[in-house]
C-alpha positions, 0 to 999 in steps of 0.5 A: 447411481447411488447404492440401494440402501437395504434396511436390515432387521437386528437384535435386541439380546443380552451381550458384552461389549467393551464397558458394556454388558447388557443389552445390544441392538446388534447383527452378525457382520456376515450380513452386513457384508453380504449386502456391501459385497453385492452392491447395497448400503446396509442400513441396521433397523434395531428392534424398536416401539414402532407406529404403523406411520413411523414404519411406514416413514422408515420404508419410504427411506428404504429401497430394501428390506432384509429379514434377519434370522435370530429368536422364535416367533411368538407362537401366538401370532399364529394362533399357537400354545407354547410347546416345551420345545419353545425356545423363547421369543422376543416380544419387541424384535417380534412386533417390530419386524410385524410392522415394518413386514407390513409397510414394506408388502404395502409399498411394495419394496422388495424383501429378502427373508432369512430364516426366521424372517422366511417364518415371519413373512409366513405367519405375518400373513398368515401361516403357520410353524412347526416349532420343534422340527425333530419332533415332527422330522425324527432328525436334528440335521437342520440344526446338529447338536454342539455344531454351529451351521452345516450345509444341506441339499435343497431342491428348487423350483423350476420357474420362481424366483429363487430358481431365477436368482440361483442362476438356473440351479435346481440344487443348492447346499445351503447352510442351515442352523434351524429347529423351526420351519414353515408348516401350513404356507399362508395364502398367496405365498408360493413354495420355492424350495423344499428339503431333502426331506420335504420341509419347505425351505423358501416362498415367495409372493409371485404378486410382489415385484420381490417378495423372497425368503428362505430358511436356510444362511445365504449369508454364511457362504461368502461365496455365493452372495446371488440371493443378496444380490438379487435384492439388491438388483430388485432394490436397485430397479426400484430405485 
């Protein structure tokens, strides 16, 4: 049977590359990889105009949707002032993701989200942020100055889907690069996962066949692809 194809989420950000420096619809290969090491064709969905029928038309290609990380989210969709502690959002990535979220939850293809896709699956249906974690934690540890990604503990819920698609495991070290995360959980969505501290650190909708995400880098552990595979799984079963 022919691999599931997995659409990924991308950037839309300033860079260099070869005679160009500008602007770069691109991804880190990390998840990439992590799609093709678990048995997925990884298909790139660069931030883009999107018409509901244009998403919907791209969903239907698709047997699989992963949520990238990246840039905050427009405080706006979620009913916010900007905070000084804000650190910009891109206005296209942000209504392009919204719409392709929507057509993927009504077709019901399975969707992985990672960090920020874990907040725009939350505010898409209609949850909230906190947009600066030190401010309401008094810590930096999901997100250390000068560092790029650390690992912390995260508990699991027993009986979800994370805690199926972890193996059993009620903890993992996930690694976090973070200074957002999921604050009220919107209706429907059920929490999988919390830190050490308790800040919620994966959901899932128990109505959808495969409706996952987590806030912290399933993809930079190159040893531990069971989430990604997951998906792929889930995608695989549609399919």
């Amino acid at each position: 049977m022919a691999a599931p194809v997995i659409g990924l989420s991308c950037y839309r950000t300033h860079g260099t590359m070869t005679i160009y420096d500008g602007e770069l619809a691109s991804l880190p290969a990390q998840y990439v990889d992590s799609v093709t090491r678990s048995g997925g064709t990884a298909i790139l969905l660069p931030p883009q105009p999107l018409s509901m029928s244009q998403a919907k038309d791209i969903i239907s290609r698709l047997d699989g949707l992963l949520l990238t990380g990246g840039a905050d989210i427009d405080p706006a969709r979620y009913s916010q002032e900007l905070s000084p502690r804000h650190e910009g959002f891109e206005a296209l990535r942000d209504a392009s993701e919204d719409t392709l979220l929507h057509a993927a939850l009504e077709a019901d293809l399975p969707i992985l989200g990672i960090c920020r896709g874990a907040q725009m699956l939350n505010v898409h249906l209609g949850g909230t942020l906190h947009q600066h974690l030190p401010d309401v934690l008094g810590h930096d540890r999901y997100r250390k100055p000068g560092e790029s990604f650390t690992t912390e503990p995260i508990t699991i819920e027993s009986n979800t889907v994370v805690h199926k698609a972890l193996g059993g495991d009620r903890e993992v070290h996930g690694p976090v690069q973070h200074h957002q995360a999921i604050d009220d959980v919107a209706p429907g969505l059920v929490v999988s996962a919390r830190g050490f501290d308790g800040i919620v650190q994966a959901v899932e909708w128990p109505e959808k066949s495969f409706c996952v995400a987590v806030q912290w880098h399933p993809e930079e552990d190159a040893s531990d692809d069971r989430l990604v595979r997951s998906l792929v799984e889930a995608a695989l079963h549609r399919a």
